[in-house]
N, C-alpha and C positions, 0 to 999 in steps of 0.2 A: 134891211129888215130891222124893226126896233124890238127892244127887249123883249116885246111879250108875243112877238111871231108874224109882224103884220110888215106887210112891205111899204116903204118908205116913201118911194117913187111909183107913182100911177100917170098913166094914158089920159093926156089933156083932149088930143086930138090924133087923127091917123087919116092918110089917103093913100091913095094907090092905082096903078094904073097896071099895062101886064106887067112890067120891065120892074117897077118901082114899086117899095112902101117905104113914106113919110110920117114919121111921129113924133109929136110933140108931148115930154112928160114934168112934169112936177114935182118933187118934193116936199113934202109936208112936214120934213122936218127942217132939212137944210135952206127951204125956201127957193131950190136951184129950179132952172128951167133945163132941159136937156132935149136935144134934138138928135130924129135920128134916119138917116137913109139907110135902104135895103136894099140890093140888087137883087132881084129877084130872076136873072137870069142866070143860074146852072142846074143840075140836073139833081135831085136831091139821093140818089140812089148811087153816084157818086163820089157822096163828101160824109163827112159825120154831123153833127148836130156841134162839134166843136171849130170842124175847121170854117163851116157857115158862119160861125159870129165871127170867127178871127178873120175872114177873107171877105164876107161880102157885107155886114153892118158898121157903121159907121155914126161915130156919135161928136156931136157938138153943142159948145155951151152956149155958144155966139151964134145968134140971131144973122150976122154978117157973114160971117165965115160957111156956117149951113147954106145959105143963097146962093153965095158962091162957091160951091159946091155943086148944089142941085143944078147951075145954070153951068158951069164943067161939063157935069155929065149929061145936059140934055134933058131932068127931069122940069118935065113941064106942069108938074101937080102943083094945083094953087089951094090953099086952106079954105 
């Protein structure tokens, strides 16, 4: 968030499929790209709103490394 209350980092692009969400964000300050898989497989009733990010999001700076990744776990979502 920058001084005057706006967030930094915005939604370039997002896909999804049942298992998966993919997104790709930006930076408008720092210039950074960031990417990000979600498993979208457990039960939300569950878990808390905290253990969801620390267990099933997953973030990458690298364009390479996110690939391989998505091709790990079998997501087959193309941009």
């Amino acid at each position: 968030m920058n001084s005057i209350g706006n967030f930094a980092e915005y939604a370039v692009d997002a896909k999804s499929d049942d298992n998966w969400v993919i997104a790709k964000t930006d930076n408008h300050i720092s210039n950074q790209r960031k990417y990000y898989i979600l498993n979208k497989k457990y039960n939300p009733n569950e878990m808390t709103v905290e253990d969801i990010i620390n267990t099933r999001i997953e973030c990458f700076t690298d364009s390479s490394e996110f690939a391989k990744k998505c091709l790990s776990y079998g997501v087959l979502i193309k941009w």
